[in-house]
C-alpha positions as CSV (number, residue, x, y, z in Angstrom):
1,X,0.0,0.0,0.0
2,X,1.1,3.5,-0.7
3,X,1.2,6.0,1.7
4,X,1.2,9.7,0.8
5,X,2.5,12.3,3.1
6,X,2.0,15.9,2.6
7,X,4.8,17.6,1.2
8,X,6.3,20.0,3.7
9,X,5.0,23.6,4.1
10,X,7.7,26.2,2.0
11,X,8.9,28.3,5.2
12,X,9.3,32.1,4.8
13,X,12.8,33.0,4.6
14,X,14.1,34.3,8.4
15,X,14.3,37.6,8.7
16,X,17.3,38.9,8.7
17,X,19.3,39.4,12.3
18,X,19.2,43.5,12.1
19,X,15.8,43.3,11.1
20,X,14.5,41.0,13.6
21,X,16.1,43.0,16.0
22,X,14.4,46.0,15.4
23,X,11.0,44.8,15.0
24,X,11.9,43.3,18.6
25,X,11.9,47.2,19.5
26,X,9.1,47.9,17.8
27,X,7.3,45.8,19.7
28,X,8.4,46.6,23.2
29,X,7.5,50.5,22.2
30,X,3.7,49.4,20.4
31,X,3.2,47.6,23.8
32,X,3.9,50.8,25.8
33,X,1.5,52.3,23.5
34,X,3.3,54.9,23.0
35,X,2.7,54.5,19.2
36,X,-0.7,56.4,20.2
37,X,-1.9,59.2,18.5
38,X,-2.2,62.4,21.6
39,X,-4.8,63.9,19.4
40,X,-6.4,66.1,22.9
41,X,-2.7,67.3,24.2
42,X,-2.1,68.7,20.4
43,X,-4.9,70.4,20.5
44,X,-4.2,71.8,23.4
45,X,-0.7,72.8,22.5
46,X,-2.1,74.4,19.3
47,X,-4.7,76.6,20.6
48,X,-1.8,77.4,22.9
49,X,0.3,78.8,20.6
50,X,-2.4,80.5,18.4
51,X,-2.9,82.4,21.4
52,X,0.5,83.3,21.9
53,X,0.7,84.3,18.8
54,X,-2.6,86.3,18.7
55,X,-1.7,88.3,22.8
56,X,1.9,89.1,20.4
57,X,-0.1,90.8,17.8
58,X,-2.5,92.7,20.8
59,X,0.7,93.8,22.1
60,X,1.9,94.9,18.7
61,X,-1.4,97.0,17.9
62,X,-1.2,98.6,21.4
63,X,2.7,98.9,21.7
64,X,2.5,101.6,18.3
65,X,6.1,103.5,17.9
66,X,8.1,102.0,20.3
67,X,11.3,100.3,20.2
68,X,9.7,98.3,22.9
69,X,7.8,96.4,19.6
70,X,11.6,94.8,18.9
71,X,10.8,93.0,22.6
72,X,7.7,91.5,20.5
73,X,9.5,91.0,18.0
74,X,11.8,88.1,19.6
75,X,9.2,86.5,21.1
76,X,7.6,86.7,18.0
77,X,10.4,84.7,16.5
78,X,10.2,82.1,18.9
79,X,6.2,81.3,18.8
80,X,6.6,81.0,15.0
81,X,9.0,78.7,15.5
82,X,6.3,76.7,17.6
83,X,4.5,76.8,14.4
84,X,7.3,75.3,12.6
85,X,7.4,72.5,15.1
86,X,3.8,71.7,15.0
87,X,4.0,71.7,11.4
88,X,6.9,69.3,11.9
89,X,4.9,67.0,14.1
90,X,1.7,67.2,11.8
91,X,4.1,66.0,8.9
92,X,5.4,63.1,10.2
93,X,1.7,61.7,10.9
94,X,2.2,62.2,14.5
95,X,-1.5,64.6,15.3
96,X,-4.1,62.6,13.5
97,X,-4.7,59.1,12.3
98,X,-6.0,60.4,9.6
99,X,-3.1,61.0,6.6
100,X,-5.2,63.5,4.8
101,X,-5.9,65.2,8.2
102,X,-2.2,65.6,9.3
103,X,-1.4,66.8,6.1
104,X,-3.9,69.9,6.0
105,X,-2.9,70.6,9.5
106,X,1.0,70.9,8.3
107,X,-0.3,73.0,5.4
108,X,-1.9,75.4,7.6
109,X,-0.2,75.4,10.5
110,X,3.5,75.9,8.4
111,X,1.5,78.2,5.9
112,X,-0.5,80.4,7.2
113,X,1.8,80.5,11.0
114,X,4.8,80.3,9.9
115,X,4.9,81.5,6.1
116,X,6.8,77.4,5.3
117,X,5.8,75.5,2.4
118,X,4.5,71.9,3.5
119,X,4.7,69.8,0.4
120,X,8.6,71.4,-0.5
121,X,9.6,70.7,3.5
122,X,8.2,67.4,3.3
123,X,9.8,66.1,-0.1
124,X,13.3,67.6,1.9
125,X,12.7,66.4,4.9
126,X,11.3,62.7,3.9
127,X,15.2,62.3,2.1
128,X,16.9,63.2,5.1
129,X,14.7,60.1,6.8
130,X,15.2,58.0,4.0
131,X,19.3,58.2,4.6
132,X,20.5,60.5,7.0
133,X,23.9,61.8,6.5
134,X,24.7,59.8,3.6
135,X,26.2,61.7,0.8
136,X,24.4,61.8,-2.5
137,X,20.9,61.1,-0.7
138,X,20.2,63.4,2.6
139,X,20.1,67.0,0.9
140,X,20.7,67.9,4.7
141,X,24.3,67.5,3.7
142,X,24.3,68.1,0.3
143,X,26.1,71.8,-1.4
144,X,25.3,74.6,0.3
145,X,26.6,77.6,2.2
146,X,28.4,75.6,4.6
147,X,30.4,72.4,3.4
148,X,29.5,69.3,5.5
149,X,31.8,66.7,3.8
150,X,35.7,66.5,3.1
151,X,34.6,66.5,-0.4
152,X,32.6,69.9,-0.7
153,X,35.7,71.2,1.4
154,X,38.4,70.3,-1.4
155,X,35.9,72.6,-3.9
156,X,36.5,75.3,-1.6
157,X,40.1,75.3,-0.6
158,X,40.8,78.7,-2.1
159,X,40.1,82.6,-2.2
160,X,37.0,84.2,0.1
161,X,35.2,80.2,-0.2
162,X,38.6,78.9,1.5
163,X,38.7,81.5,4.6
164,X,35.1,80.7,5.0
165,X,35.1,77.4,5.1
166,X,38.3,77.2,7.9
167,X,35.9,79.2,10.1
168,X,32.6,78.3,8.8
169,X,32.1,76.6,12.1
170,X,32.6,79.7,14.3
171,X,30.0,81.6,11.2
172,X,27.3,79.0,11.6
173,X,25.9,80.5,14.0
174,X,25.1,84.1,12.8
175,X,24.3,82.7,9.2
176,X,21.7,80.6,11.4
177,X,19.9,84.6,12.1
178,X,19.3,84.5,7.8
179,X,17.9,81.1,7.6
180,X,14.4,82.6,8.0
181,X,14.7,84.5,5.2
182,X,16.0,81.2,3.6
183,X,13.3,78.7,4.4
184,X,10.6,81.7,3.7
185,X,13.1,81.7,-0.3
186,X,12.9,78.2,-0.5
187,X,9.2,78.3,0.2
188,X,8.1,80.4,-2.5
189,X,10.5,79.4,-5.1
190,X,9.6,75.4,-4.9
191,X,5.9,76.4,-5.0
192,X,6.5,78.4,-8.0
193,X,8.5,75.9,-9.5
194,X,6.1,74.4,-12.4
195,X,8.2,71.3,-13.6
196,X,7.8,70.2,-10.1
197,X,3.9,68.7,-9.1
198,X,3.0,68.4,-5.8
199,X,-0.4,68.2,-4.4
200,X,-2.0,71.5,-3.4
201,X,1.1,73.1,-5.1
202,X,-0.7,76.3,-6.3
203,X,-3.0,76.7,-2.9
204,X,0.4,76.9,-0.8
205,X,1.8,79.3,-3.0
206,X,-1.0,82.0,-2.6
207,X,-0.7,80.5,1.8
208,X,3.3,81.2,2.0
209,X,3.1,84.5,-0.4
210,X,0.3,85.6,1.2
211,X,1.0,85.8,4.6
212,X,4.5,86.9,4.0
213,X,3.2,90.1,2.0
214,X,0.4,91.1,4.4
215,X,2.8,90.6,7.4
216,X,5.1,93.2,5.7
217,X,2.0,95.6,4.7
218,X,1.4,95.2,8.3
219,X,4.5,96.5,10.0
220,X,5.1,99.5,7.2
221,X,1.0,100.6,8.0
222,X,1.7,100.4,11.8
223,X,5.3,101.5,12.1
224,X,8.0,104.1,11.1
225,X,10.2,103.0,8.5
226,X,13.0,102.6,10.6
227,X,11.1,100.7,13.4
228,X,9.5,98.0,10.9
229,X,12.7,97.1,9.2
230,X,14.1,96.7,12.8
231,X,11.3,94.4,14.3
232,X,11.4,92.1,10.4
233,X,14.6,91.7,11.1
234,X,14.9,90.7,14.6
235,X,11.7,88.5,14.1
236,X,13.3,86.6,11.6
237,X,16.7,86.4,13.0
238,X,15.3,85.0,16.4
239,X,13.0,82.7,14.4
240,X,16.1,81.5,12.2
241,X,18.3,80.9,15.2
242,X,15.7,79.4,17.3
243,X,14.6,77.0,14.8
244,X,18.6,76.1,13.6
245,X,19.3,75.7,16.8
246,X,17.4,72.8,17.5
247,X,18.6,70.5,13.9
248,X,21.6,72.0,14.2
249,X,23.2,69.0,17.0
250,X,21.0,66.2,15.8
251,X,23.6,65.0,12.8
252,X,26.5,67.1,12.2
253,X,29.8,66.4,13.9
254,X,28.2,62.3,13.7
255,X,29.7,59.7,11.0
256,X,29.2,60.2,7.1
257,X,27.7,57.4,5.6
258,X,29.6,57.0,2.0
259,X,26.8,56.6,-1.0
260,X,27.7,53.1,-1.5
261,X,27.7,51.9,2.4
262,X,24.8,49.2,2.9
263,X,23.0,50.0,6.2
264,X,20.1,47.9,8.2
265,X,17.5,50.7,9.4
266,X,18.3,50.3,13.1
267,X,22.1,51.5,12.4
268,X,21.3,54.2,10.0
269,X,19.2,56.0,12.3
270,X,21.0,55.1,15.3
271,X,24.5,55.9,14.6
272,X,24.4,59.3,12.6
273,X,22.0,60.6,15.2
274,X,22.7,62.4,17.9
275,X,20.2,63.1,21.1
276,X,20.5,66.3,23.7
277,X,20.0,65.9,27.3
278,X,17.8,68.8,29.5
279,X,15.1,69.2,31.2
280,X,11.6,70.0,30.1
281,X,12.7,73.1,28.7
282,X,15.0,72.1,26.1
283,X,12.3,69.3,25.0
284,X,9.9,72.6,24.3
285,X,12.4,74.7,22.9
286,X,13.9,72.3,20.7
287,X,10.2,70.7,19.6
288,X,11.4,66.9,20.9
289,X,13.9,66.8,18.3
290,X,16.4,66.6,21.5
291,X,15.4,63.0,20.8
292,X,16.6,62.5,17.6
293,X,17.2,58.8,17.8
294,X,13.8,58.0,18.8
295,X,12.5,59.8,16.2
296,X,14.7,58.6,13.5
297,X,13.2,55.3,14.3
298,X,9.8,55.9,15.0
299,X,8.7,59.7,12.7
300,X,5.2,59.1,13.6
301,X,5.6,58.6,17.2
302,X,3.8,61.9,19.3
303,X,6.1,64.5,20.5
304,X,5.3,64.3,24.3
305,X,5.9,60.1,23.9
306,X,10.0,60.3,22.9
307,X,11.2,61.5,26.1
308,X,9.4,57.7,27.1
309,X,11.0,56.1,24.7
310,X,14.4,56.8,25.3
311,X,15.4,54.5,28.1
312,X,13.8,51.9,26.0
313,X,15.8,52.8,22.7
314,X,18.7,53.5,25.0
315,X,18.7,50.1,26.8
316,X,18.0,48.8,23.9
317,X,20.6,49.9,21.8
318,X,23.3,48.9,24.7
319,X,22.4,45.4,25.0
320,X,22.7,45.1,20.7
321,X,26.6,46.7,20.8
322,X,24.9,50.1,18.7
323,X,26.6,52.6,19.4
324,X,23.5,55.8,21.1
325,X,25.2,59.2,21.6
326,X,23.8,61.5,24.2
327,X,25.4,64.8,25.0
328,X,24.4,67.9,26.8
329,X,23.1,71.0,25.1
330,X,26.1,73.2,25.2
331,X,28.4,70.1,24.2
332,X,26.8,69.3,21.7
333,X,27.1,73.2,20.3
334,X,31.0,72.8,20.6
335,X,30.8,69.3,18.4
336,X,29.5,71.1,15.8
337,X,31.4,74.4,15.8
338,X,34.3,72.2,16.0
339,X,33.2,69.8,12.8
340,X,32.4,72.5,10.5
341,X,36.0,73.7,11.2
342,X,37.4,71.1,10.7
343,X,35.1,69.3,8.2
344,X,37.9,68.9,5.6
345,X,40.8,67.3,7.9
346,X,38.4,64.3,8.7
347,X,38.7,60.9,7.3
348,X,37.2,59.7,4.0
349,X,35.5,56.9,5.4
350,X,34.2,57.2,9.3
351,X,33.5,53.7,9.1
352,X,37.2,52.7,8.6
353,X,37.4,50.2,11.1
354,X,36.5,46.1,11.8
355,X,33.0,47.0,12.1
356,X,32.6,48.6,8.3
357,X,32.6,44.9,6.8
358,X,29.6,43.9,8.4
359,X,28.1,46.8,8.5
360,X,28.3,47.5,4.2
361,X,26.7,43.9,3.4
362,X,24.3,44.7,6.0
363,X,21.2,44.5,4.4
């Protein structure tokens, strides 16, 4: 008599060891829960800040010529960035469930707040996630003012770009007082740009340009000459500081991934990211991008959750040999000042060691 037995099941190829390993730390953080949407504690935070921003204008209206208004105008810099942050936040799917939802709230919160384009931020911003640090891929790095990688550096070795670019460190921080103006170029320019679509395009155009131009109408109706060009320019100089400021210690000064390095996700995030320690303060004035690795691994996660996940990320991370780097705030300032300066005497490959062979046929 035959006897038939039932072939044996195909099993799914194993998961690779850096992927398993991360999903094990995705679940340990789904299980806190702390993957929730916070939907009530954004809304509070937003009507917050609208109402911060709308006392500001009170004060502005009642204020009239006086140079007190340039008082107004700092604060004014640093509620906008709020704006920025909650745009931020609302990007990365971390307000609503809804996708559709978190995107309008970006569009009008970056827009009409903060005079930002959504859809050119998020097309930036979602390559920086996508490879952090790597060069060819994160435009985070890419040409610029300031040169990030040893290569950029050898473009610039002589004339006014070679003095620059020995102290470009110790310049970062004033240029940071024009990147207001930049992000507010870089707005308007993408949304005009017609061989690039994006959704909404036209709409945000008319938000960013809109806002801009009635906020300048504003200040010339209200105030002198003099005393308008003064409180634009400290608005946006507080509001370009405040908001470089907090990316500024998140990457630079950590490893540069060459374009053809193979990372697993868990490594790229981790180890070209860089958190800042502080209290409760720095989480608000930085917008939770103090915890850069957390939110490098998990974009969607709420704002008021990362500060939870870090000593799960952190333990986690020690007990797998990755490398998690945590400074303090004003360290972390001097890593970078002393990066930029001296960008072009690091190595080629900051990988160079025993490590770099598992880590490039990592998949």
């Amino acid at each position: 008599m035959t006897v038939h037995t039932a072939s044996p099941s195909p099993q799914p190829p194993a998961a690779h060891p850096s992927t398993a390993r991360f999903s094990d730390l995705l679940h340990q953080v789904r299980a806190k829960g702390l993957l929730e949407r916070r939907s009530g504690r954004y809304a509070v935070r937003i009507a917050a800040t609208i109402a911060a921003f709308a006392g500001l204008w009170v004060a502005f209206f009642l204020l009239g010529d006086s140079w007190w208004q340039l008082l107004v105008a700092a604060a004014m810099g640093v509620v906008i960035t709020q704006f920025g942050f909650l745009g931020h936040d609302a990007a990365h799917r971390q307000i609503f469930r809804s996708a559709e939802a978190n995107a309008w709230a970006a569009r009008l919160l970056a827009g009409v707040f903060a005079g930002l384009s959504y859809g050119w931020w998020r097309a930036k911003h979602n390559k920086h996630h996508q490879a952090p640090n790597q060069e060819g891929v994160d435009p985070d790095i890419g040409p610029g003012a300031l040169a990030f990688t040893p290569e950029i550096v050898a473009q610039r070795r002589s004339g006014f770009a070679g003095w620059f670019v020995a102290r470009q460190g110790w310049l970062f921080f004033p240029l940071l007082t024009l990147e207001g103006l930049n992000l507010h170029y870089a707005s308007i320019r993408t949304s005009m740009d017609r061989t690039v679509k994006r959704p909404w395009q036209r709409l945000e155009l008319v938000l960013v340009s809109t806002r801009l131009v009635a906020y300048v109408v504003v200040l010339l109706v209200v105030l002198p000459f003099g005393l308008a060009a003064a409180f634009f320019a400290v608005q946006m100089a507080v509001f370009g500081l405040t908001l470089g400021m907090s990316f500024a210690p998140n990457h630079k000064g950590m490893p540069i991934v060459p374009p053809e390095m193979r990372l697993d996700f868990l490594r790229r995030q981790v180890l070209v990211s860089r958190n800042i320690r502080g209290s409760w303060l720095v989480d608000e004035m930085m917008g939770g991008l103090n915890y850069q690795v957390e939110h490098h691994l998990f974009p969607s996660m709420p704002r008021g959750n990362l500060r939870k996940a870090r000593p799960i990320v952190r333990d986690f991370c020690l007990r797998h040999d990755v490398p998690y780097a945590e400074v303090g705030l004003i360290a972390s300032y001097r890593i970078v000042v002393d990066y930029l300066n001296n960008v072009g005497l690091r190595a080629r490959d900051p990988f160079d060691c025993p490590l770099a062979a598992q880590l490039r046929t990592a998949v």
